[in-house]
N, CA, C and O atoms as a GROMACS GRO file, in nm:
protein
  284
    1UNK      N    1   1.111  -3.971   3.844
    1UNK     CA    2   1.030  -3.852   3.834
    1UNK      C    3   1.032  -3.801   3.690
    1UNK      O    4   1.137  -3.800   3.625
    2UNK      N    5   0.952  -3.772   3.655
    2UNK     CA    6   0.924  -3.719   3.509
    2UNK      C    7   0.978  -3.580   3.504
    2UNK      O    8   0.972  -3.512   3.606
    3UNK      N    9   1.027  -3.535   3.398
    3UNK     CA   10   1.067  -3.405   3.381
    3UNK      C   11   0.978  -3.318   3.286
    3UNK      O   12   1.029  -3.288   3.178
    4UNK      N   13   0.855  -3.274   3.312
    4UNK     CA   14   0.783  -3.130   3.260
    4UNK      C   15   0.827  -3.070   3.154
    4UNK      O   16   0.763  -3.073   3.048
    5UNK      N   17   1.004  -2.976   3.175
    5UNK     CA   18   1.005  -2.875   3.147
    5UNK      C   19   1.123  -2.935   3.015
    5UNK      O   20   1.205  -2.869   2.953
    6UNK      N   21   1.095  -3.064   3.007
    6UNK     CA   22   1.222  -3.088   2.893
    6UNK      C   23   1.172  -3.101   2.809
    6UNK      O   24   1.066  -3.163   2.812
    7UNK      N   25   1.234  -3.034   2.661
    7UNK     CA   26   1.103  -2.985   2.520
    7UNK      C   27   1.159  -3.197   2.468
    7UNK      O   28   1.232  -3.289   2.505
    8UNK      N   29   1.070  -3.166   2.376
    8UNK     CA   30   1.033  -3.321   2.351
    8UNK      C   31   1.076  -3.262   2.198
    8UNK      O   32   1.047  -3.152   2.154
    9UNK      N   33   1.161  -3.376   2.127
    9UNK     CA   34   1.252  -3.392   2.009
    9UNK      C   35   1.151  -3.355   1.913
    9UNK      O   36   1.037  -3.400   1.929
   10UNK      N   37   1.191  -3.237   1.758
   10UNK     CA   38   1.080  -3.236   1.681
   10UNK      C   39   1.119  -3.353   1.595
   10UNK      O   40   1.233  -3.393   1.571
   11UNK      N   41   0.992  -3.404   1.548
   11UNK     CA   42   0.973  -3.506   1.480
   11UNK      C   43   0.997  -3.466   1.319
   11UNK      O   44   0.920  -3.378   1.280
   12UNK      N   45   1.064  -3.501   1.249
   12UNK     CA   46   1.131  -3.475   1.126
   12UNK      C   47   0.993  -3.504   1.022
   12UNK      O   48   0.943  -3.611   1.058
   13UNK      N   49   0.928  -3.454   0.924
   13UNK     CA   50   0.842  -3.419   0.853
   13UNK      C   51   0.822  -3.514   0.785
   13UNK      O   52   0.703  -3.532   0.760
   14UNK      N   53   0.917  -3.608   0.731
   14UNK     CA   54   0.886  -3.746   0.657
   14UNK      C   55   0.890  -3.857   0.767
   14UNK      O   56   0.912  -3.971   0.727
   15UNK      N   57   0.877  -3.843   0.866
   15UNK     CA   58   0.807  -3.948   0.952
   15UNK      C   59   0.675  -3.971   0.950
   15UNK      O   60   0.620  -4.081   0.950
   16UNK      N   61   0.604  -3.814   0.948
   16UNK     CA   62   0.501  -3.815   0.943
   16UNK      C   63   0.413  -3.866   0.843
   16UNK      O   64   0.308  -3.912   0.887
   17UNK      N   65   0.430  -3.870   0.719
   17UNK     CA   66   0.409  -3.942   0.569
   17UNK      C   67   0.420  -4.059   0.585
   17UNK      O   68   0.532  -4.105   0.609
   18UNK      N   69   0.330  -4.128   0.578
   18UNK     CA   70   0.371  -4.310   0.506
   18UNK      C   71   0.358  -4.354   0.409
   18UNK      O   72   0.364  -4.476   0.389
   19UNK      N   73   0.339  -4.274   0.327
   19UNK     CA   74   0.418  -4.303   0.198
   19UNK      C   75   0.602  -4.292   0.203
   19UNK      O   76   0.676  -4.368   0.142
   20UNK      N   77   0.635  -4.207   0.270
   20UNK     CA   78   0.757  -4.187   0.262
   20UNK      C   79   0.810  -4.307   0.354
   20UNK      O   80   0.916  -4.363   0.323
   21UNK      N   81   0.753  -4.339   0.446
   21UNK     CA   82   0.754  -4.445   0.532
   21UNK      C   83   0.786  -4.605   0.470
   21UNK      O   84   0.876  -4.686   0.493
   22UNK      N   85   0.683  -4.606   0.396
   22UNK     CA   86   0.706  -4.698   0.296
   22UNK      C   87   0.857  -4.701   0.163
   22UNK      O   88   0.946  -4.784   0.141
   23UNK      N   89   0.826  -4.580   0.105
   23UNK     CA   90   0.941  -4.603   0.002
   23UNK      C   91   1.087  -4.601   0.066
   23UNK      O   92   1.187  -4.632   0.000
   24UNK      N   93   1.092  -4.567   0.185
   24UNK     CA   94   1.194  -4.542   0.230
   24UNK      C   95   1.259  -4.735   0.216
   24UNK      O   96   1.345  -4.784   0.143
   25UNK      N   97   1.188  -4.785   0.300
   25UNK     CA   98   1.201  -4.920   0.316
   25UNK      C   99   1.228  -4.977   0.195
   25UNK      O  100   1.323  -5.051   0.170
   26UNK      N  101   1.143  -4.940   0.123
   26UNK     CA  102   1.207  -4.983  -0.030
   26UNK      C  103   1.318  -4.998  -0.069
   26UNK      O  104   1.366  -5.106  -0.103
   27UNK      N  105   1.384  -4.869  -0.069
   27UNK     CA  106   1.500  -4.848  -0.103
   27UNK      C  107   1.453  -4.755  -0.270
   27UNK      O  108   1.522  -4.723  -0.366
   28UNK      N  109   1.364  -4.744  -0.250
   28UNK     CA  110   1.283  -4.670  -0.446
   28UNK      C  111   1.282  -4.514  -0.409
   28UNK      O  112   1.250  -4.442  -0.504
   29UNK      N  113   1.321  -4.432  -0.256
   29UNK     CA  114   1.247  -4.342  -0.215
   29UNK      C  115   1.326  -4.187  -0.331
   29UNK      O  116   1.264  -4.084  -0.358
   30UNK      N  117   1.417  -4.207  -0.360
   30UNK     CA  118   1.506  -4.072  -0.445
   30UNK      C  119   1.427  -4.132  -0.589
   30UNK      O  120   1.376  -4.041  -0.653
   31UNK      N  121   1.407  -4.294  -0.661
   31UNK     CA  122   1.321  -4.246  -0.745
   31UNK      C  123   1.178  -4.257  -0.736
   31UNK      O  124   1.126  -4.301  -0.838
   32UNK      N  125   1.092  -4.225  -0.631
   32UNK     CA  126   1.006  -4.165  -0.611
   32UNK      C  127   0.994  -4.015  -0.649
   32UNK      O  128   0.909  -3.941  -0.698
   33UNK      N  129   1.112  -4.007  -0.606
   33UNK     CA  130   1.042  -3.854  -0.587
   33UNK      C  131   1.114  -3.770  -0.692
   33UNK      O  132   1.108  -3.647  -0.698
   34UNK      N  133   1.213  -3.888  -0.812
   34UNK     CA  134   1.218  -3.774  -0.920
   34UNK      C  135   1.075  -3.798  -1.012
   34UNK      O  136   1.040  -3.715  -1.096
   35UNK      N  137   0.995  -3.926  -0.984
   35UNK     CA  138   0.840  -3.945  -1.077
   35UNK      C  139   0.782  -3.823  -1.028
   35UNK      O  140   0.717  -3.760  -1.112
   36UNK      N  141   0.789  -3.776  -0.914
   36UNK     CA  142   0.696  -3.679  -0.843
   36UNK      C  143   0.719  -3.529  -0.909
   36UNK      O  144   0.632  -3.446  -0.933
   37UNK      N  145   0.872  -3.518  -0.932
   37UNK     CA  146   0.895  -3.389  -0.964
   37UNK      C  147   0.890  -3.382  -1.115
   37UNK      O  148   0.887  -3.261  -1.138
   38UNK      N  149   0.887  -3.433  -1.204
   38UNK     CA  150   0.861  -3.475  -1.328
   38UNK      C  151   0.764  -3.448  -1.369
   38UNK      O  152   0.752  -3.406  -1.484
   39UNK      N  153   0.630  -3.472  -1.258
   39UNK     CA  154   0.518  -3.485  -1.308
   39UNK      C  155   0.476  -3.368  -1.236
   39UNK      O  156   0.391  -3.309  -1.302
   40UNK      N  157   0.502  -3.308  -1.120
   40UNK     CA  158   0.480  -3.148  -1.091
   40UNK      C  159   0.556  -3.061  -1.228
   40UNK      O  160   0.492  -2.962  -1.263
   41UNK      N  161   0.661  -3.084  -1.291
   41UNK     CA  162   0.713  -3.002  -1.383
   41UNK      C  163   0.674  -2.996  -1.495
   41UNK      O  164   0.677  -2.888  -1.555
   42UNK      N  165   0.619  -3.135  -1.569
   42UNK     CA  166   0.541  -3.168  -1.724
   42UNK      C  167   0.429  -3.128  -1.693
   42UNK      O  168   0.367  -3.071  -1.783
   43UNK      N  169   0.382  -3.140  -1.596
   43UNK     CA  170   0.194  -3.122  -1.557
   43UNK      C  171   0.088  -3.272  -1.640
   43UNK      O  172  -0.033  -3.277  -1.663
   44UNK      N  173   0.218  -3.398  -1.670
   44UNK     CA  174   0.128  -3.475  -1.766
   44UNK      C  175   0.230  -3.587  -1.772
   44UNK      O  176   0.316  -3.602  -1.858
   45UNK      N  177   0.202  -3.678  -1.647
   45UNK     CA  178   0.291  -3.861  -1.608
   45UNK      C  179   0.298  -3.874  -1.767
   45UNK      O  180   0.409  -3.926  -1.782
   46UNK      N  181   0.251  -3.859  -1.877
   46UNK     CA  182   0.290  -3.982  -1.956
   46UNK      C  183   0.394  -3.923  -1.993
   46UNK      O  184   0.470  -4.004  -2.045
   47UNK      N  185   0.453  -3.778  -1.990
   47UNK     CA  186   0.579  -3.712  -2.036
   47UNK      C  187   0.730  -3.784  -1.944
   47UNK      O  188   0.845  -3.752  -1.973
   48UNK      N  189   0.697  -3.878  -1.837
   48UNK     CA  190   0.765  -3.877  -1.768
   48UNK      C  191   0.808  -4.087  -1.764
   48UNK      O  192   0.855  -4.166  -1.681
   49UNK      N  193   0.774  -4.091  -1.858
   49UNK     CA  194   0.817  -4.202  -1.875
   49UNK      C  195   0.902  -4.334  -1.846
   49UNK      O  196   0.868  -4.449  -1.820
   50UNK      N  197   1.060  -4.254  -1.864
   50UNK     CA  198   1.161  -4.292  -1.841
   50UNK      C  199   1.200  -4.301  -1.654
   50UNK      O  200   1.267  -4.387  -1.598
   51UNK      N  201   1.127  -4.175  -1.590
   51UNK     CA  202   1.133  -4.201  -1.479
   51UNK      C  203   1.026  -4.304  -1.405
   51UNK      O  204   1.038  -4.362  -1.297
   52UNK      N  205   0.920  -4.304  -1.499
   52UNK     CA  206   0.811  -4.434  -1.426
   52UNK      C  207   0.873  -4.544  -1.461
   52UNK      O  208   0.831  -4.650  -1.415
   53UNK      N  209   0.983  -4.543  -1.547
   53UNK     CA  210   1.020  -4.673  -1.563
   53UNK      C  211   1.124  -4.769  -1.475
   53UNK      O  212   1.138  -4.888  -1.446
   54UNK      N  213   1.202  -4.616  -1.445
   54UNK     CA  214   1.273  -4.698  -1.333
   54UNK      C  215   1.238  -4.666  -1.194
   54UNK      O  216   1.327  -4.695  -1.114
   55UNK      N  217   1.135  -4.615  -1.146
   55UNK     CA  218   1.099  -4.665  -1.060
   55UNK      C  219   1.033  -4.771  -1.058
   55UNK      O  220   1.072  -4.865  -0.990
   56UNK      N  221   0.910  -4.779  -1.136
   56UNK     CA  222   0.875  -4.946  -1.166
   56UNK      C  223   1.001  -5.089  -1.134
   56UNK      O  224   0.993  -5.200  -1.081
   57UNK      N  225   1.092  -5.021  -1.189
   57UNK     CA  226   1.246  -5.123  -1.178
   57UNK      C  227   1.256  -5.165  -1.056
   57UNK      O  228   1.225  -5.281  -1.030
   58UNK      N  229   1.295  -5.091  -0.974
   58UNK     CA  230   1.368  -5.004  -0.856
   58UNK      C  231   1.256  -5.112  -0.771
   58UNK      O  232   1.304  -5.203  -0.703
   59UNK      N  233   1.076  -5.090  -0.782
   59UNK     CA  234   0.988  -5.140  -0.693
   59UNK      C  235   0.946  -5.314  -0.734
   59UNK      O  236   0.920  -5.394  -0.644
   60UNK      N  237   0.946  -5.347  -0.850
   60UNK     CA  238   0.981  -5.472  -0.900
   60UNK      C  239   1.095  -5.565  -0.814
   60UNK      O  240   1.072  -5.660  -0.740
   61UNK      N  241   1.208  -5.510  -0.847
   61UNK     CA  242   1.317  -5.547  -0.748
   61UNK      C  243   1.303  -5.598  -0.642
   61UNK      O  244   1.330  -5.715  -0.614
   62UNK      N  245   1.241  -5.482  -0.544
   62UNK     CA  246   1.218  -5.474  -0.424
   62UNK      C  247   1.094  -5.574  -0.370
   62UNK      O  248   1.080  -5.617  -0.256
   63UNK      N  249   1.028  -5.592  -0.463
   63UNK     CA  250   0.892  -5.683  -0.449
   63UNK      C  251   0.957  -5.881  -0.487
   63UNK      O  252   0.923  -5.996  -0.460
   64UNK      N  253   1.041  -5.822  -0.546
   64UNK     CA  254   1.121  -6.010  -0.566
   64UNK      C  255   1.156  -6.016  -0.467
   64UNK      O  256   1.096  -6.100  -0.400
   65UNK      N  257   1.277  -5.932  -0.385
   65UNK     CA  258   1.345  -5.955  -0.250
   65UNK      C  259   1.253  -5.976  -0.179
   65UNK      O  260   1.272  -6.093  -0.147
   66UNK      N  261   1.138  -5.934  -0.116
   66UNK     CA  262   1.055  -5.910  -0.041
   66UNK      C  263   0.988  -6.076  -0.066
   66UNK      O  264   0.985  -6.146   0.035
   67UNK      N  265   0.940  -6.133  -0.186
   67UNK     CA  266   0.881  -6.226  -0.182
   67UNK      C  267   0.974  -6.361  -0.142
   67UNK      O  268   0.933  -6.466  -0.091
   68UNK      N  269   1.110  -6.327  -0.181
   68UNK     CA  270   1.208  -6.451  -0.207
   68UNK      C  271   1.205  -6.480  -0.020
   68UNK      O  272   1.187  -6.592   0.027
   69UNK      N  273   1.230  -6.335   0.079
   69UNK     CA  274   1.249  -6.376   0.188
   69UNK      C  275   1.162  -6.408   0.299
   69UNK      O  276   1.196  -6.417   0.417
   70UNK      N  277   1.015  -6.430   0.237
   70UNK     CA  278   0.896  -6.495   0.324
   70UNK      C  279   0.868  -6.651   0.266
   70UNK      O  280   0.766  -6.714   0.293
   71UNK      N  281   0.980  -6.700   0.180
   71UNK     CA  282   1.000  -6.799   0.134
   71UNK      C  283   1.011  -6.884   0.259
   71UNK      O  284   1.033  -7.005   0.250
   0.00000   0.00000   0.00000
């Protein structure tokens, strides 16, 4: 029998995102989101350089592993 009156689990806010969905899997998702805050704080990505760089790293990485294991 189904139960009605039982509240149903809230769903945590970065589930809802797939982007976050994605970087999570990555393993890139903390430097995601210092490119993000960098570039909300400069108002201008090219000030933010050093952080596009290692996320670039971080997703590079992640794109070798990813290719090496459909090998």
């Amino acid at each position: 029998m189904l139960d009605f009156w039982k509240k149903e689990e809230p769903k945590q806010e970065d589930d809802d995102d797939p982007v976050t969905k994605l970087m999570k899997q990555t393993g890139c998702l903390d430097l995601h989101h210092q490119v993000q805050y960098c570039i909300a704080e400069r108002k201008d990505w090219r000030l933010c350089q050093e952080e596009v760089k290692k996320f670039r790293s971080c997703m590079d990485a992640y794109n070798a592993r990813r290719k090496e294991s459909l090998k």
